[in-house]
C-alpha positions as CSV (number, residue, x, y, z in Angstrom):
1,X,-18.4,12.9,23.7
2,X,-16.5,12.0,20.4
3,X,-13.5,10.2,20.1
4,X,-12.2,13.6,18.5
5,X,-13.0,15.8,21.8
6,X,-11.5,12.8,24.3
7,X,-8.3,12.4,22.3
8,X,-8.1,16.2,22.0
9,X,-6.4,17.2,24.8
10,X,-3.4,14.2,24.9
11,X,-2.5,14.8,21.0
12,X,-1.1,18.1,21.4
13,X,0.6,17.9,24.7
14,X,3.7,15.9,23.1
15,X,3.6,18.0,20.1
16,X,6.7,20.2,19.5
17,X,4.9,23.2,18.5
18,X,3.0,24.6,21.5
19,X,0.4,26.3,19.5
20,X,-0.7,23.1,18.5
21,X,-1.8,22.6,22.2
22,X,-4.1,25.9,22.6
23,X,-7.5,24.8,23.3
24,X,-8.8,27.4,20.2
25,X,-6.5,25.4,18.3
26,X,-8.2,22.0,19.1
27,X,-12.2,23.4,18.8
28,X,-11.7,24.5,15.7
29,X,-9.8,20.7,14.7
30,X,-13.0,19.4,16.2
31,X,-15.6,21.5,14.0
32,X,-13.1,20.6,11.0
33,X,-13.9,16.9,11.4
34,X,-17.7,17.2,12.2
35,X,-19.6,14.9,10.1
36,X,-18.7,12.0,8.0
37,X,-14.6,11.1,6.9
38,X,-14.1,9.5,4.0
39,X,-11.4,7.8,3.2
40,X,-10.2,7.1,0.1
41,X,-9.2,3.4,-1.8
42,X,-6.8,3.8,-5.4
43,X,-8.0,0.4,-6.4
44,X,-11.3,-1.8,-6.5
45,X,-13.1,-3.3,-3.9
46,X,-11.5,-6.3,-2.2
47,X,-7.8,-6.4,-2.5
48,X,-5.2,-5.5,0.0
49,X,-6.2,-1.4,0.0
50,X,-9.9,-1.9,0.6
51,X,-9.3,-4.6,3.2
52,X,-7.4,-1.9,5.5
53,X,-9.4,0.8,4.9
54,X,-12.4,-1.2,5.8
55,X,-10.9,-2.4,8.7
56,X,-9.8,1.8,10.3
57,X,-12.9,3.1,9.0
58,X,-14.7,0.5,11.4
59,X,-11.9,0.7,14.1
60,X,-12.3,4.2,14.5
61,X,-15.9,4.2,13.8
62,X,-15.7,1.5,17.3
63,X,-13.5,4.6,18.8
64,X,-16.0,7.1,18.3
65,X,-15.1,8.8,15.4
66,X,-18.6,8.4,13.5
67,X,-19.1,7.3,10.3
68,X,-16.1,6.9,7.9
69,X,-16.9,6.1,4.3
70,X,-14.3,4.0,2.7
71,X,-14.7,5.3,-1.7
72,X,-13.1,3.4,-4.4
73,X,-11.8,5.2,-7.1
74,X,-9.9,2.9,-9.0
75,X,-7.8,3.8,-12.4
76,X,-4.6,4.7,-13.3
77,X,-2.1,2.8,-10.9
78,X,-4.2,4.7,-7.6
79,X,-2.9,8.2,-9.2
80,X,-6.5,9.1,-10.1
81,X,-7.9,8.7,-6.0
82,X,-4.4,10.8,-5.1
83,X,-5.3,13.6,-7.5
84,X,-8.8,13.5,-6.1
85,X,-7.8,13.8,-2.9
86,X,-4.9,16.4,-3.5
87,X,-7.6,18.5,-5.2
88,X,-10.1,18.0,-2.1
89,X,-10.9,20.6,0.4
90,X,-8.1,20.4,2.9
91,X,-10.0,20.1,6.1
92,X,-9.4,16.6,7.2
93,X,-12.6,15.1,6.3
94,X,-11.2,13.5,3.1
95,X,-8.4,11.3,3.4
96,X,-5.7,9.0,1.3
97,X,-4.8,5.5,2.2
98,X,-1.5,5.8,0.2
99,X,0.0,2.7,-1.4
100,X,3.9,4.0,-0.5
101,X,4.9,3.3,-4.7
102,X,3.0,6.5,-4.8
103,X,5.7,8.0,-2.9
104,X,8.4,6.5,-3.7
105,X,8.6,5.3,-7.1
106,X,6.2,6.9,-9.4
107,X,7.8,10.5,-8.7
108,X,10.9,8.1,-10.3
109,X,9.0,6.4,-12.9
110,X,6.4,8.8,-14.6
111,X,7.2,11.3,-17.0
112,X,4.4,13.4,-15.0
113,X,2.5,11.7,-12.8
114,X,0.2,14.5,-12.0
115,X,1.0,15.2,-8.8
116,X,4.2,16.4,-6.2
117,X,4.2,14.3,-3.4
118,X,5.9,16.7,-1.6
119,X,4.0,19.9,-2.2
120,X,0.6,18.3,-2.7
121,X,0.0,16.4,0.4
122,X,0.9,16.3,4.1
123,X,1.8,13.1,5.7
124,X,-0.5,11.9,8.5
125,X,0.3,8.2,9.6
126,X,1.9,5.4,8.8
127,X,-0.5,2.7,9.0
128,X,1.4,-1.1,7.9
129,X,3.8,-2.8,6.1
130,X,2.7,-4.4,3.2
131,X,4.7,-7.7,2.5
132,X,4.1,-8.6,-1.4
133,X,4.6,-12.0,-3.8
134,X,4.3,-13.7,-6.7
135,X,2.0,-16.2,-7.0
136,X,0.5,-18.5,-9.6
137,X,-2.9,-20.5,-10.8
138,X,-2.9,-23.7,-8.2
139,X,-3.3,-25.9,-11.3
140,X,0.3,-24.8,-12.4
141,X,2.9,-27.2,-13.3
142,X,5.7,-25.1,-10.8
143,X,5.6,-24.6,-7.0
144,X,8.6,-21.4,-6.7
145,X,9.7,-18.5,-8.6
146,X,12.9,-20.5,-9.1
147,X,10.8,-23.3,-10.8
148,X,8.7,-21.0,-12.8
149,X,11.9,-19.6,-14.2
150,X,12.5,-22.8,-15.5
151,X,9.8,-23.8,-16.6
152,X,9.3,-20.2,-18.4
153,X,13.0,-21.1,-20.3
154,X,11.8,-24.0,-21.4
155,X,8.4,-23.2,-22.8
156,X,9.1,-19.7,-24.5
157,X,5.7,-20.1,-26.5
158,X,3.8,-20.0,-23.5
159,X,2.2,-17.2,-21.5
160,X,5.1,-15.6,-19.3
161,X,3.4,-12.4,-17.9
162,X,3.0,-10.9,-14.8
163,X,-0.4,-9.5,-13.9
164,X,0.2,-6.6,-11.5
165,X,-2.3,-3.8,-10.0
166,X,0.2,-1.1,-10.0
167,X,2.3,0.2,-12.7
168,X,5.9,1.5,-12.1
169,X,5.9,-0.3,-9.0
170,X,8.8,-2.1,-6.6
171,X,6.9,-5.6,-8.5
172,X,7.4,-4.1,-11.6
173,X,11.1,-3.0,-11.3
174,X,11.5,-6.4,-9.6
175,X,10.7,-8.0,-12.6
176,X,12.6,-5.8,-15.2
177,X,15.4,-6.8,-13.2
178,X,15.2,-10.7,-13.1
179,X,14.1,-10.2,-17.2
180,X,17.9,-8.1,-17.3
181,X,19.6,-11.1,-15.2
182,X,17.6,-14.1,-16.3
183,X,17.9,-13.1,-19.9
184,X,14.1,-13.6,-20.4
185,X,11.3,-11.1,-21.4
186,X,8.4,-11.7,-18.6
187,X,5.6,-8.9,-19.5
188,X,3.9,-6.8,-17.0
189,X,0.3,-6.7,-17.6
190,X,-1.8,-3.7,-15.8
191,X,-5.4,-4.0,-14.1
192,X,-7.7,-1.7,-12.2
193,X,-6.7,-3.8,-9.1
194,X,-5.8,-6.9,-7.3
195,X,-9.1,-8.8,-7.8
196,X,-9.5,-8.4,-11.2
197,X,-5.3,-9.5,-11.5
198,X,-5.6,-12.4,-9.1
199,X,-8.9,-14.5,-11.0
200,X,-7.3,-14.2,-14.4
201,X,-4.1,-15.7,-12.4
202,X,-5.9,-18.2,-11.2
203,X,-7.4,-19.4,-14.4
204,X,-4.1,-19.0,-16.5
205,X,-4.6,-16.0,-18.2
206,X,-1.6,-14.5,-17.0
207,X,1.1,-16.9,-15.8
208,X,1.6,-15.1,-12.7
209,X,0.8,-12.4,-10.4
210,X,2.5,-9.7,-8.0
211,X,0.9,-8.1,-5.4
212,X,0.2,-7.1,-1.8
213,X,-0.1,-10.5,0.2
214,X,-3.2,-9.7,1.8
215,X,-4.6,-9.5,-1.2
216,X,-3.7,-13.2,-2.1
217,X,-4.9,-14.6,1.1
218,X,-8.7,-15.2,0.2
219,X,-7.7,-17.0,-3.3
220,X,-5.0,-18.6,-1.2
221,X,-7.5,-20.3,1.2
222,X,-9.9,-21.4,-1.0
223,X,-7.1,-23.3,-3.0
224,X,-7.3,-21.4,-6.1
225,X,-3.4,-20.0,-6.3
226,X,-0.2,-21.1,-4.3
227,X,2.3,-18.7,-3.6
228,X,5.8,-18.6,-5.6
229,X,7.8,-16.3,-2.9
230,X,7.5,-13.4,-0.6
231,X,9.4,-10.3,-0.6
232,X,11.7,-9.3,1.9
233,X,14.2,-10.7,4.1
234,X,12.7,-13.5,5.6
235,X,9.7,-15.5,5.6
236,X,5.8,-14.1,7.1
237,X,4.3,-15.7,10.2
238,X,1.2,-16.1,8.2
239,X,2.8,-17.8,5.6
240,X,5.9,-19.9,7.2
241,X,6.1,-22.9,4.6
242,X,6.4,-20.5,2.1
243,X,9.9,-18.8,1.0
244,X,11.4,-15.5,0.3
245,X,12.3,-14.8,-3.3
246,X,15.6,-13.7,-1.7
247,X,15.8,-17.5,-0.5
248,X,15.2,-18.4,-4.0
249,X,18.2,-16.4,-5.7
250,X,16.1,-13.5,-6.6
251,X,17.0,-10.7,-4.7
252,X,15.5,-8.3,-6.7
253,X,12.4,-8.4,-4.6
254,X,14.1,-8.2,-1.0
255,X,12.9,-4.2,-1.1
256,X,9.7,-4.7,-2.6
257,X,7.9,-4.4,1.1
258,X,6.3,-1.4,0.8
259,X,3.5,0.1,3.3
260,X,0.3,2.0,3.8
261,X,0.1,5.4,5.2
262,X,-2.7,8.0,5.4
263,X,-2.3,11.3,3.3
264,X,-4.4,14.4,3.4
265,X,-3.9,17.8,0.8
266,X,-1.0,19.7,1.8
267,X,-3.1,22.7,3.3
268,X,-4.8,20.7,5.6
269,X,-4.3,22.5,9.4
270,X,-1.6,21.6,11.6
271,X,-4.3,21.5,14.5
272,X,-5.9,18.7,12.6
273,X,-3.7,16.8,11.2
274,X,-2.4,15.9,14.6
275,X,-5.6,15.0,16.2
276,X,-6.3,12.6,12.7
277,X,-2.5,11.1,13.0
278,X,-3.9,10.5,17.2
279,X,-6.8,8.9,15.7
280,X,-5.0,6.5,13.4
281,X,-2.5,5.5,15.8
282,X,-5.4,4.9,18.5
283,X,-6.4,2.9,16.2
284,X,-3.7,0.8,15.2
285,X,-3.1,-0.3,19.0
286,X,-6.5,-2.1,19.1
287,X,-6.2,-5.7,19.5
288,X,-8.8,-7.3,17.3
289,X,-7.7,-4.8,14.1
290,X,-4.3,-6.0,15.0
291,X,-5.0,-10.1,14.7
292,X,-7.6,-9.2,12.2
293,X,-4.6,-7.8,9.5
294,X,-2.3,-9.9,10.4
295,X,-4.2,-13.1,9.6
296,X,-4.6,-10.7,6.2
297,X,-0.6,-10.7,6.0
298,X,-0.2,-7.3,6.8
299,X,2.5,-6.0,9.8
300,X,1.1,-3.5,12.0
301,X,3.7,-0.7,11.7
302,X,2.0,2.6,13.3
303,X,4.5,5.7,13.1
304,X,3.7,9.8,13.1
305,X,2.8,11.6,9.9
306,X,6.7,13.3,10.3
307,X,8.3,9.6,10.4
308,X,6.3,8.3,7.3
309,X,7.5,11.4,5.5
310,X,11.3,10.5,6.5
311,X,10.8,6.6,5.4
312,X,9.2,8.0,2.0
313,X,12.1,10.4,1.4
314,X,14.9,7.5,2.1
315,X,13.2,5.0,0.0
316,X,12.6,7.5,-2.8
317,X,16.7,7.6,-2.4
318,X,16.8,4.3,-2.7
319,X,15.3,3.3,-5.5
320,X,16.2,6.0,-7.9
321,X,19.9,4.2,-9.1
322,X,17.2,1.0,-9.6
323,X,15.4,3.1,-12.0
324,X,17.7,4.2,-13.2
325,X,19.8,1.2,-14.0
326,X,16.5,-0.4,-15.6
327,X,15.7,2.8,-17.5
328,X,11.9,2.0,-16.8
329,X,10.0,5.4,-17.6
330,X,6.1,5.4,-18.0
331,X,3.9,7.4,-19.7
């Protein structure tokens, strides 16, 4: 039996519409999500995205589920695997692991970013949090973002750029802002992902990099870049020694903890969305994925499909007067 037909018959039970719970309703969710899922990565292979991914697509493979192809399709800031996916037969088989920037900055940021994350998709799960830094080559001559703005002061000639995988996002604003209070001119340099980013950080070619810090943590172990700050409000049990930016007098990155969810085309069924947000959250409870992302740097922080839409909406609220105040608009 599939881990689709055993969790069948608890998703709709607690589900407000009763509909949801005929058992029509959940044979035809089953014969939507016959065959292979796939699940769809914004970025390249081998930062923070692809490590989650890769880590539910085996976790629900281990429930039951089947096979569940994880597909890159890096480019444009993760807004070319959204329009792929927005654009995709909406019957639960192809999927979005949706960096939350998506959500709640770029509608902000970009003139037209090709998509309306409220019409175009439907909110299935969110999956973690995603604590973010800055970090810096290992041979670097500072060891804090409060020593690198120092240092940056005092060598205007050198490099002072900051390599990020994501356009328009909280990393980017974060550093518009300390540029606007600092009174310095850091420039944010774009890749096709964290990878890419965090090797030319660690030879120099770009004085420092932002980005999710699971993505770090592999560089970060083999000695090749030391971390600057974290975001938020205080400091990551993987990462105790190391302070927040907050800490550091740089509040501008206290928001800049954003989070993963899973999105699928707007159309997809009600019937199956809900037995896909079951899935995820089944998911999210086992042990080993837990300690597994965690050691990553990631917070486990499983919610429904309706409470990720909720946290997308109030953080889209919150960071519009921070666009607005930095005036960033992107093409």
């Amino acid at each position: 039996m599939s881990m689709i037909s055993r969790i069948r018959g608890g998703v709709f039970i607690g589900l407000a519409c009763c509909a949801m719970a005929l058992p029509a309703h959940a044979e035809k969710a089953d014969a939507a999500l016959a065959g292979p899922l796939t699940l769809v990565v914004g970025y390249a292979p081998g930062g923070a995205a692809d490590t989650v991914a890769r880590a539910y697509a085996e976790q629900l493979r281990k429930d039951g589920a089947g096979a569940v192809i994880v597909e890159n399709r890096p480019g444009a800031s993760g807004r070319i695997a959204l329009n792929y996916v927005k654009d995709s037969k909406p019957d639960g088989r192809t999927m979005y692991l949706v960096p939350s920037p998506l959500l709640t900055i770029f509608p902000l940021t970009y003139k037209a970013p090709g998509y309306d994350a409220e019409k175009d998709l439907r909110a299935v799960a969110t999956l973690v949090d995603i604590p973010t830094a800055i970090v810096t080559g290992a041979s670097q001559p500072f060891d804090g973002m409060k020593s690198y703005v120092e240092w940056a002061k005092k060598n205007p000639s050198s490099v002072t750029s900051l390599g990020v995988a994501t356009l328009g996002s909280s990393g980017h604003l974060g550093i518009l802002a300390v540029n606007e209070s600092q009174n310095m001119k850091i420039e944010p340099v774009a890749y096709r992902g964290a990878s890419p980013m965090l090797i030319d950080v660690a030879s120099g070619v770009v004085s420092i990099g932002w980005d999710a810090v699971a993505s770090m943590m592999p560089l970060y172990q083999a000695g090749k870049i030391k971390f600057l700050g974290v975001s938020g409000a205080k400091r990551l049990d993987a990462l105790p020694e190391v302070k927040t930016l907050a800490e550091q007098g740089f509040p501008e990155f206290k928001a800049a903890t954003s989070f993963y969810g899973i999105v699928v085309p707007s159309k997809t069924p009600d019937n199956t969305v809900a037995v896909l947000e079951t899935a995820f959250l089944k998911a999210s409870g086992a042990p080993e994925l837990q300690t597994q992302l965690a050691a990553k740097g990631l917070v486990m922080a499983p919610a429904k499909g309706a409470d990720m839409a909720q946290r997308a909406r109030e953080e889209l609220a919150s960071w519009r007067p921070v666009v607005e105040r930095t005036g960033i608009v992107m093409d």
